[in-house]
C-alpha positions in Angstrom: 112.3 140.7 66.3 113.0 143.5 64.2 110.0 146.5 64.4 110.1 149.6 62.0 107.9 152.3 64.2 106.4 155.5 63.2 106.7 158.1 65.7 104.3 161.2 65.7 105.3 163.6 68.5 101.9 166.0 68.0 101.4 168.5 70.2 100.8 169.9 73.8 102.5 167.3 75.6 102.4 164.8 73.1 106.0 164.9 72.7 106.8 164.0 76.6 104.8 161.4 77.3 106.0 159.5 73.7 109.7 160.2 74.6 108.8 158.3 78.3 107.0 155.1 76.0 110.2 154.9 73.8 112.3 154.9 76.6 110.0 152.0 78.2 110.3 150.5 74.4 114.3 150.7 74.2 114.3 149.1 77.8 111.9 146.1 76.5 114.2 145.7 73.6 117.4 145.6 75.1 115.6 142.9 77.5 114.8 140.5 75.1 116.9 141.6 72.3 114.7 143.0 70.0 115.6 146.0 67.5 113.0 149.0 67.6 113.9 151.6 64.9 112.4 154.8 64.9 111.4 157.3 62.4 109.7 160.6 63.6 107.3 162.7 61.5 105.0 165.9 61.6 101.2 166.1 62.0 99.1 168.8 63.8 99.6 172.4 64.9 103.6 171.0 64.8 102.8 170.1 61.3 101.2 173.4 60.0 103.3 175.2 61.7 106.6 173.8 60.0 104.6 172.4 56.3 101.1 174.3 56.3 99.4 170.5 56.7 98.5 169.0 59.0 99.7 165.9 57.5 102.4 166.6 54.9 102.6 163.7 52.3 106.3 163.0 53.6 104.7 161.6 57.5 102.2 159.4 55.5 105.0 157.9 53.6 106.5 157.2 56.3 103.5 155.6 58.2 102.8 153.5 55.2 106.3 152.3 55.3 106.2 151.3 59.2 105.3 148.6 61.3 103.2 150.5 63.5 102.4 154.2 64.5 102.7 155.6 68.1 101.4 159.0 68.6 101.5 161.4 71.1 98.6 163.6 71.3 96.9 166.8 68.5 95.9 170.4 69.2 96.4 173.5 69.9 94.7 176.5 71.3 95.3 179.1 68.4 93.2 176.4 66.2 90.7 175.8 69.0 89.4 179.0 69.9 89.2 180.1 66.1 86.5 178.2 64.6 86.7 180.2 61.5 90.1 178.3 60.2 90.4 176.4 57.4 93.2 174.5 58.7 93.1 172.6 61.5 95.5 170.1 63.5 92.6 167.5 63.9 92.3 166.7 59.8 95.3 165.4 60.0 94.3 162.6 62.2 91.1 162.1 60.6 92.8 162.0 57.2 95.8 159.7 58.3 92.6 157.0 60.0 91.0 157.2 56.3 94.3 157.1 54.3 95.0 154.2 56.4 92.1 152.5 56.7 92.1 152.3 60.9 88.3 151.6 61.2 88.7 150.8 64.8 89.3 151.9 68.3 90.1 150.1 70.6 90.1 151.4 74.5 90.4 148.9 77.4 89.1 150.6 80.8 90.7 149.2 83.4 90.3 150.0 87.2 93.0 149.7 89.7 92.4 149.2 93.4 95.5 151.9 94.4 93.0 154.5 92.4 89.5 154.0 93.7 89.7 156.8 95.8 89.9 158.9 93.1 87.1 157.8 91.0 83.6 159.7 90.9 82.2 156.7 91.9 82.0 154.1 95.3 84.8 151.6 94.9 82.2 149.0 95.3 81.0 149.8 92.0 84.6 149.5 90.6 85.2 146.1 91.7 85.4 143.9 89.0 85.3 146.6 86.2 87.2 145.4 83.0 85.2 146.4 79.4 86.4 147.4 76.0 85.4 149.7 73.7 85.3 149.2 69.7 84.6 152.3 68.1 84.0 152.7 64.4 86.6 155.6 63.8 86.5 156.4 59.5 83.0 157.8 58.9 79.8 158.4 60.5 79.1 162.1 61.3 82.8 163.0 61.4 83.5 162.2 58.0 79.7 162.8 56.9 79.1 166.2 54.6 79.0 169.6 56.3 77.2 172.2 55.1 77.1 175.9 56.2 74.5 178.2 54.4 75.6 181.8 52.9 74.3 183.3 55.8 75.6 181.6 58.6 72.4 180.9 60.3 72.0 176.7 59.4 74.5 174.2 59.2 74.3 170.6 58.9 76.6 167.5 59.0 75.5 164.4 57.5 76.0 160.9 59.3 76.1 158.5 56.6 77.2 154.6 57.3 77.1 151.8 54.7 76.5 148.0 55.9 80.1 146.8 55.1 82.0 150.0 57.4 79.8 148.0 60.1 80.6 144.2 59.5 84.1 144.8 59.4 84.2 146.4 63.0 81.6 143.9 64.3 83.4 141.1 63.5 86.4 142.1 65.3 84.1 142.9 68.4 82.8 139.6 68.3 86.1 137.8 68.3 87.1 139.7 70.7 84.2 138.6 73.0 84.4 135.5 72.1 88.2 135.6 74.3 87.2 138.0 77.0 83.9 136.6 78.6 81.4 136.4 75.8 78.7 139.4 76.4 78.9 141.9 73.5 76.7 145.1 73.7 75.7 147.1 70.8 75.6 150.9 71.8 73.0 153.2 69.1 70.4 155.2 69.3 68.1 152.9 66.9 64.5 154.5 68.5 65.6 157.7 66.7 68.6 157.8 63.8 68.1 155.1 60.6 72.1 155.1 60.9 71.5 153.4 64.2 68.6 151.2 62.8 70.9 149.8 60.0 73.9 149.0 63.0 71.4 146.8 65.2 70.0 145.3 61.7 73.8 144.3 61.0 74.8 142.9 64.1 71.6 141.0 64.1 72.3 139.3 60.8 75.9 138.4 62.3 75.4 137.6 65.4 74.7 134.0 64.7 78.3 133.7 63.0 79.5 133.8 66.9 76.8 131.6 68.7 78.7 131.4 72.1 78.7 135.5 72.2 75.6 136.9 73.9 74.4 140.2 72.3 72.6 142.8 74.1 71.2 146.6 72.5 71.5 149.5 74.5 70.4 153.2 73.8 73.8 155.8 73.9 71.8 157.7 76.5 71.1 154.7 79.1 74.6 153.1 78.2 75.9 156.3 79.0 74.2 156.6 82.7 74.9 152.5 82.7 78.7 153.1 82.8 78.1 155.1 85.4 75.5 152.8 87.7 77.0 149.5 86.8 79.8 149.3 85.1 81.0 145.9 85.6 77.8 144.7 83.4 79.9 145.3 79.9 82.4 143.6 78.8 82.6 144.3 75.2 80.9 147.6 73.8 80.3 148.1 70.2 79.5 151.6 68.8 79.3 154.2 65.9 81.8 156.8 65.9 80.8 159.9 67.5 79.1 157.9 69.9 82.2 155.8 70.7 84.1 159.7 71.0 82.0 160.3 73.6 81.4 157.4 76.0 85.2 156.2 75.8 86.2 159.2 77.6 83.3 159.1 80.2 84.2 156.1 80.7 87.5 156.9 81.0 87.4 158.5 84.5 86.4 155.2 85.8 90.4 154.4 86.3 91.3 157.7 88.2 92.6 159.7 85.3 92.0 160.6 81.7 96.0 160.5 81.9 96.0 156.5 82.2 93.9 155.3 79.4 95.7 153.8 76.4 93.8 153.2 72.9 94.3 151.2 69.7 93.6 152.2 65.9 93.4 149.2 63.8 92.4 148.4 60.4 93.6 146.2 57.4 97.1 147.5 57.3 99.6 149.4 59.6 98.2 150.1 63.2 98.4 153.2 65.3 98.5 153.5 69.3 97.9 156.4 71.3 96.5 158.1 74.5 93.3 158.8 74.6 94.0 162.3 76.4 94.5 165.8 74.5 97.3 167.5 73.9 96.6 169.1 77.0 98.9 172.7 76.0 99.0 174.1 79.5 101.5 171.5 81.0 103.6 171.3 77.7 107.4 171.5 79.2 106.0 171.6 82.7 107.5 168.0 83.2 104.2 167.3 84.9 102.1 164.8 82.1 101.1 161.6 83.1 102.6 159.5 80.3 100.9 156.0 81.9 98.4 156.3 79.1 101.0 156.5 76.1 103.3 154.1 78.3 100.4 151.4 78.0 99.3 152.1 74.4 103.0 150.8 73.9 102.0 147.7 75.8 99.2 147.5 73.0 101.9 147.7 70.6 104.0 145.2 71.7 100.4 142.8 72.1 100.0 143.7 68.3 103.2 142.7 67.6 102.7 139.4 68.9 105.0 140.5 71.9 102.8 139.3 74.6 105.2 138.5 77.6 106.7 142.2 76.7 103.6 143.7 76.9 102.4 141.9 80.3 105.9 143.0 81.7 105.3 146.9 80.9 102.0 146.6 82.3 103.1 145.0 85.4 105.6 147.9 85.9 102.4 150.4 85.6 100.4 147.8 88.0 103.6 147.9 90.6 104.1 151.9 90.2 100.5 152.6 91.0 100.1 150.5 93.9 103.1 152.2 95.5 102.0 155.7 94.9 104.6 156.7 92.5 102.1 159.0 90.4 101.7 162.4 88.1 100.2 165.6 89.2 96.9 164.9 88.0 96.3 161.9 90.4 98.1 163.4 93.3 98.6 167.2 93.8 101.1 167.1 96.3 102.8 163.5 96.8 103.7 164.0 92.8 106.2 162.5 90.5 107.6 163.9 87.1 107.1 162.5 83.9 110.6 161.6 83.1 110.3 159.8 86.7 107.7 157.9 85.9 109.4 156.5 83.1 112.6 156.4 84.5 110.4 154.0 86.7 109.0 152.0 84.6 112.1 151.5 82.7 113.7 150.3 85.8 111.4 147.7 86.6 111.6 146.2 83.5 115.5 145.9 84.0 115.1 144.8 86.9 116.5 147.4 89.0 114.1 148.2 91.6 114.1 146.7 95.1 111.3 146.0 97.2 111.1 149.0 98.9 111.9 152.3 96.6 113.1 155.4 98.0 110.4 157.8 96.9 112.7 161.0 97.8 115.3 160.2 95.0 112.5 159.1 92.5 110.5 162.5 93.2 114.1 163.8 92.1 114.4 161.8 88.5 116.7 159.7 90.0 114.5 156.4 89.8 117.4 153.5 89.6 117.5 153.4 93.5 121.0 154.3 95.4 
């Protein structure tokens, strides 16, 4: 198979954890003999920086033109801490989800065993946890109007949805429930916003399209204390897209790390994959990322691609790595591993070139094909 991907470096540490998922890539390609070609492009503080946009016309060309996207991570602090610019590295984003159409997100949370330690909550309460998140991601309150009066004192942004933007995400959630174990639960706040009336009235009206789905309606605040109580209840979560912002990174932690969660933007045309985590500035060049999450939203990549034995062997390697405490900084302070190992690592497994037993001294020094 021949693939035409996009690559979007971004910022922070963007760039290290996509150089350790193209390195998995080349390694799954060489494998099974497929052909991977890259071509990288500029969005975010990178972007402005170099263009003065944060998405230049030339990078969404060249998304257009691809197979897929995989992106790395936006942001920066100079933009962050000055809420009074005009230009910031998170348009770009938003406008390459619009220009693209990607009306959904998609984040699996996934719990592994070797991690419950780490985990706010009891690992009894971990057991068995395995949900997905579809979040609307190209209007709502993100995209709504804003409005700041002359005087600075009132602002407003507007949260507007129509019933099509919902029908097209609901009907992926559904079908996606209808593979995973059925049980589909609408996250809104319907007692209070009529944006949140007119999602429960839409799913309602569908719901009968997918008879062997159940369908259950939770408030964002109780889902929210839910994921935390019981999380083993969902299975797939439906949600608006602020909302969607919010609970996919609480939910998040449940893993271990913010570091290990992979996402999914899909729409009608070209899809884009990414880790959920920020650009995270203060360990750019450090060496010291975790790049698992980027790592696995390649694994989605290769599952979009139709590449499923691929993608189970990448996530394996992940599976395998984390049960023998071969981890970044973030999950273990002292007993840590570089980025570059951990893709080294992962690389390795996937060719095949790691015994039973792995020498953790020589992998803790890069050195990850075992000697």
């Amino acid at each position: 198979m021949k693939k035409n991907i996009a690559v979007i470096l971004g910022d922070g540490i963007g760039p290290e954890v996509t150089q350790q998922s193209i390195k998995v890539l080349d390694a799954i390609a060489q494998q099974y003999k497929h052909e991977f070609t890259y071509t990288y492009a500029l969005m975010g503080a990178d972007a402005i920086d170099k263009t003065g946009s944060p998405l230049p016309d030339e990078t969404l060309s060249t998304c257009l033109a691809s197979d897929a996207i995989l992106f790395g991570a936006i942001g920066h602090p100079k933009y962050d801490n000055d809420p009074a610019a005009k230009v910031r590295p998170e348009q770009g984003l938003l406008k390459l989800r619009k220009s693209l159409q990607l009306f959904a997100n998609i984040r699996p949370i996934t719990t592994y065993p070797a991690l419950q330690h780490l985990s706010p909550l009891k690992a009894k309460n971990l057991e068995g946890v395995d949900f997905v998140i579809y979040r609307e991601l190209t209007s709502g309150i993100y995209f709504g109007k804003k409005n700041l009066s002359d005087d600075k004192t009132t602002a407003s942004d507007d949260c507007v949805y129509t019933a099509s933007e919902i029908e097209r995400i609901a009907h992926l959630a559904f079908k996606h429930a209808q593979k995973r174990r059925k049980k589909l639960t609408l996250v809104d706040k319907a007692n209070v916003l009529e944006t949140s009336r007119l999602w429960r009235k839409v799913v309602q009206e569908i719901a009968p399209q997918y008879s062997d789905v159940t369908v259950d309606y939770m408030f964002v605040d109780n889902a929210s204390m839910q994921i935390i109580i019981n999380p083993k209840q969902f299975d797939v979560i439906l949600t608006e897209n602020m909302f969607g912002d919010i609970i996919s990174d609480e939910a998040s932690v449940l893993s271990g790390s913010l570091g290990l969660a992979p996402s999914a933007s899909v729409g009608s045309g070209v899809a884009l994959f990414e880790p959920i985590h920020g650009s995270y500035p203060q360990a750019a060049g450090k060496d010291i990322a975790n790049p698992i999450g980027s790592i696995l939203s390649a694994a989605m990549m290769l599952d979009h691609f139709g590449l499923n034995e691929e993608a189970r062997l990448v996530t394996d390697a992940v599976q395998w790595m984390l049960q023998h405490g071969f981890v970044t900084k973030d999950i273990d302070p002292i007993n840590s591993y570089a980025t570059t190992a951990i893709g080294d690592l992962v690389k390795d497994f996937i060719e095949n070139k790691l015994p039973t037993e792995a020498y953790k001294d020589n992998i803790r020094l890069s050195k990850s094909t075992i000697i």
